[in-house]
N, C-alpha and C positions, 0 to 999 in steps of 0.2 A: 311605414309600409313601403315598399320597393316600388319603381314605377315601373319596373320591369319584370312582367310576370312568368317568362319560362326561365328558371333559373338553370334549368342545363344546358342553354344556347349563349353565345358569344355574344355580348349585348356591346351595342353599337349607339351610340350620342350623337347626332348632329344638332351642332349648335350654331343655330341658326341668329341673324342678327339684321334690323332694317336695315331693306335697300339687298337684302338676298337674292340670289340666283335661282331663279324657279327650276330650270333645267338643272344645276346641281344638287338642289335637293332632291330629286327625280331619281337621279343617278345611282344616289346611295341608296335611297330604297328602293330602287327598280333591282339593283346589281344583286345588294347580300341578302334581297327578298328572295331572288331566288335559289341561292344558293340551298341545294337538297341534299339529306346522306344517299345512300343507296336504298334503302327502306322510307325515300321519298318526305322525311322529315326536314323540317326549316331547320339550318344549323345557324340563322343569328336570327337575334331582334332588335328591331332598327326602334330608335325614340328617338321624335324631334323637340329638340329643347330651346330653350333661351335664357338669356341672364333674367331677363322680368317677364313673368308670363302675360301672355295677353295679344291684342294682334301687331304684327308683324308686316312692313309694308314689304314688298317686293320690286323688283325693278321696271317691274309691269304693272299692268290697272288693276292686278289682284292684291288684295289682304289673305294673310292666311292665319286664323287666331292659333296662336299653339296656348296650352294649358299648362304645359311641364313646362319646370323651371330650373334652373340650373344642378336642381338634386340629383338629375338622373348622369351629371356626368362624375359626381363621385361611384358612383355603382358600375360605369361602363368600362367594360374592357377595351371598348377601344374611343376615341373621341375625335372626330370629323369637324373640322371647321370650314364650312364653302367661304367664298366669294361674299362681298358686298359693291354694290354700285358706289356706297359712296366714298369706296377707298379709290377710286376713280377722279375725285373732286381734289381740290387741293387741300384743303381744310378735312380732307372725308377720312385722314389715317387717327385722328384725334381720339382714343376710343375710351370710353365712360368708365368709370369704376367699376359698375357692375359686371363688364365683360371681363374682366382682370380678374373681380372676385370669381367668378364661373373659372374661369384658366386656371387658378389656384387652386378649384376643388379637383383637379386633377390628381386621381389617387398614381402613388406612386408603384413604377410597372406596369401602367396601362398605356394601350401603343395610341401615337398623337399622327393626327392625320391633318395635311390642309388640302383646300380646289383652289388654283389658279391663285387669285391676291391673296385666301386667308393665309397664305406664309405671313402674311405684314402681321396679323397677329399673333402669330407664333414668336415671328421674331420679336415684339413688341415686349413681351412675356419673358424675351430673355430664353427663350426654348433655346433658340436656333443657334446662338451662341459659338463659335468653333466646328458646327455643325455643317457638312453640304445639305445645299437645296436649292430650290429652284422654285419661281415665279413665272408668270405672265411673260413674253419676251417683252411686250412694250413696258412694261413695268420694270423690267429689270435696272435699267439704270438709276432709277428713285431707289429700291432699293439699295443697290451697295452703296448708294450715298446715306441713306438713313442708318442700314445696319451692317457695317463696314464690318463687324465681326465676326459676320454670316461667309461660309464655302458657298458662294454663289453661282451655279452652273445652269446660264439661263441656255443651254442648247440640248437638254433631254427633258423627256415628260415627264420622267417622277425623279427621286430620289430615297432611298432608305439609310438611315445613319441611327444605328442602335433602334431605338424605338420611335422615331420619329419621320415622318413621311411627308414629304413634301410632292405635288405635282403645279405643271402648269395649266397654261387653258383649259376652259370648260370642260370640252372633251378628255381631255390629258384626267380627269377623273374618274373616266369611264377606265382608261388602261393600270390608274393605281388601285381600284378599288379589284379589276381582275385579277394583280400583283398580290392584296392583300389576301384574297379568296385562296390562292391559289397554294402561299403561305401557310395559312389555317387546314388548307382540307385539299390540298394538291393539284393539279392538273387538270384530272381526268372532271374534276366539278367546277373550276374555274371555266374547260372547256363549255362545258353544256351551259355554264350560265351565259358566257359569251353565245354559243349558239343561239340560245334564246333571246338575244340582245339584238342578235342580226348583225354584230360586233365581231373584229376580227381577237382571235384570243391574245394577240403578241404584234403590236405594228414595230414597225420598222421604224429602224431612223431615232431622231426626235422632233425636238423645235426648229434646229439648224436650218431644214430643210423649207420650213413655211416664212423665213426673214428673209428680206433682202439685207444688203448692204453696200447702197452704194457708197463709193468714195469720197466726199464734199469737195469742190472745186475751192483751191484759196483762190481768194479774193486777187492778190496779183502773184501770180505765175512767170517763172521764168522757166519749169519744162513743161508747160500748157502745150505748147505748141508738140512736143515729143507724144506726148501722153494722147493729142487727137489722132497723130499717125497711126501710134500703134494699135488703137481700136479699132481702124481700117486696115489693120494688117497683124489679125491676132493668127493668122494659118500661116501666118511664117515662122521661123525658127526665129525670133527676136531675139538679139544679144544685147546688151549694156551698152557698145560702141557702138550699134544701130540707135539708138537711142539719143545716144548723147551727141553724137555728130548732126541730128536734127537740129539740137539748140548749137552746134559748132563751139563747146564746151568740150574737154579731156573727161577720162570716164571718173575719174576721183571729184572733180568739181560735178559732174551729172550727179554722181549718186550722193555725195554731202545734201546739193540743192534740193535734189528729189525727195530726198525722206525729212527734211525741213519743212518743204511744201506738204505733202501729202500724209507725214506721220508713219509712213511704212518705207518697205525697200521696193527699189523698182522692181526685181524680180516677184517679188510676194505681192504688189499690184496687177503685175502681168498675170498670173497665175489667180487673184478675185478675178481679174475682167474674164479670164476664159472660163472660170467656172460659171458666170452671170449669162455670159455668151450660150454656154453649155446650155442652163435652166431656159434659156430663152427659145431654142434651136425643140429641146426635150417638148415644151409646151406649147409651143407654134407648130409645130413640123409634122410631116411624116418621115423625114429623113431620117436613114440608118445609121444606128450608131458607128459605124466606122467614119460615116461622114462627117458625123457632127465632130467626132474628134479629131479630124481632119481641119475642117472649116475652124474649127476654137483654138487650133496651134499646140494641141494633146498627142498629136501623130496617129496612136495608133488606139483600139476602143478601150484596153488595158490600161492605157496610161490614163484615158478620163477617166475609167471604172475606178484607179485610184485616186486620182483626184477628186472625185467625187464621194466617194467614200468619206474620204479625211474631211471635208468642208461641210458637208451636208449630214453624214452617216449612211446614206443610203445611195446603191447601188444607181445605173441612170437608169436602167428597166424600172428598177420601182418607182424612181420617181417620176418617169413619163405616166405608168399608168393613174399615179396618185395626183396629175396635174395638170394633164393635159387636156386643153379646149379644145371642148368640142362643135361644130357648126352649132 
């Protein structure tokens, strides 16, 4: 007997695993819950599954017993894997037989979904293979160390690669599961579900814009001393010979030692500082954008608009209004 009983709706598996994301699970079935035709009919049904039925700890002081067991993801068309806390732990990627056995009843043609870490299981499974996708950004670098064979792009929220769907953070499941909605049954019903969600239907940007990255100082520095200048003087036009005449070095021996020390080029660190500068100016300030590209050594607001673009993905208007502190 099926565990899924409207056989004419798009049937949807989360498979759920201790140490799950309450708020992810939430997601999926809050998202394609509501998803309606125009004659106001459900167009999926969501089942929560697991590899052993039975309860389920969470990353919080709830249990949640689920009763379905891994049969309902041979039957689904589509299969959702969220998050676990304890892929978080160092020991927590280790994962049972049982979940492998569940991955494997993955009938073939049915579209494969992760939230945030479950990529680790996808990739685990051999999904991800030659595939792009994307993780958690603080995750990312565990990953391409474990699964070096994975298209890793930890600076957008989702990914699609044939049938397979990867997104990052928690929220980053709210904008794949709209992607997938909107896939299935268009626009105009992904809108209204997002309306209903109080969600915007298409954010901007991706991850790029929620990481820092700063520079790491070595340990012994011989253009330390350049590199302090020029962050008290990113509004200048800084040239290479500005630079290297600090440490009283030729500009060939500056930029050999520079990118020895610091792993990039001095131009392409000048250019992170004034973007960091930028996000700093955008979240602190009321300052107008021609200022801030002014004060960051951008010139004019056009040239931060693209620099910020390229680093971030998003324009500096959306990103002041998406970060900026407020009293």
């Amino acid at each position: 007997m099926s565990v899924f009983r409207h056989p004419e709706r798009h049937h949807v598996a989360v498979l759920v695993r201790h140490g799950m994301l309450v708020m992810e699970l939430g997601i999926v079935h809050r998202l394609f819950g509501q998803a309606r035709s125009a004659e106001g009919e459900p167009l999926y049904e969501v089942v929560t599954c697991t590899p052993e039925p039975g309860d389920v700890r969470t990353d919080s002081d709830v249990v949640i017993p689920v009763a379905v067991g891994p049969e309902a993801i041979a039957e689904a068309d589509t299969v959702v894997i969220p998050a676990s806390s304890l892929e978080y732990e160092p020991t927590g990627r280790e994962y049972p037989p049982a979940l492998a056995g569940a991955i494997d009843r993955i009938r073939p043609g049915a579209r494969i979904a992760s939230i945030c870490t479950g990529a680790f299981v996808l990739a685990a499974a051999g999904l991800l293979d030659g595939r792009r996708a994307t993780t958690h950004w603080r995750s990312a670098c565990d990953f391409q160390l474990e699964y070096p064979r994975v298209k890793l792009d930890p600076d957008v929220l989702y990914t699609e690669d044939g049938n397979v769907f990867t997104s990052a953070g928690v929220a980053s499941g709210i904008d794949l599961c709209l992607h997938l909605i909107r896939r299935d049954f268009g626009a105009a019903v992904a809108n209204e579900v997002a309306r209903g969600t109080v969600v915007s239907p298409h954010r901007e940007g991706g991850q790029a814009q929620f990481i820092r990255r700063p520079v790491p100082e070595p340990q012994a520095a011989s253009t330390g001393a350049a590199r302090a200048w020029a962050l008290e003087h990113l509004d200048r036009p800084l040239t290479l010979r500005d630079l290297a005449s600090k440490e009283a070095m030729s500009v060939r021996t500056f930029t050999r030692r520079f990118r020895e020390e610091v792993g990039i080029s001095a131009l392409q660190w000048l250019t992170q500082q004034r973007v960091e500068r930028a996000r700093q100016l955008l979240e602190e300030t009321d300052l107008p954008i021609d200022r801030i590209a002014t004060d960051c050594g951008f010139g004019t607001a056009a040239s931060l608009r693209q620099h910020l673009q390229s680093a971030l993905g998003v324009p500096p208007s959306a990103y002041r209004s998406t970060f900026r502190r407020t009293a």
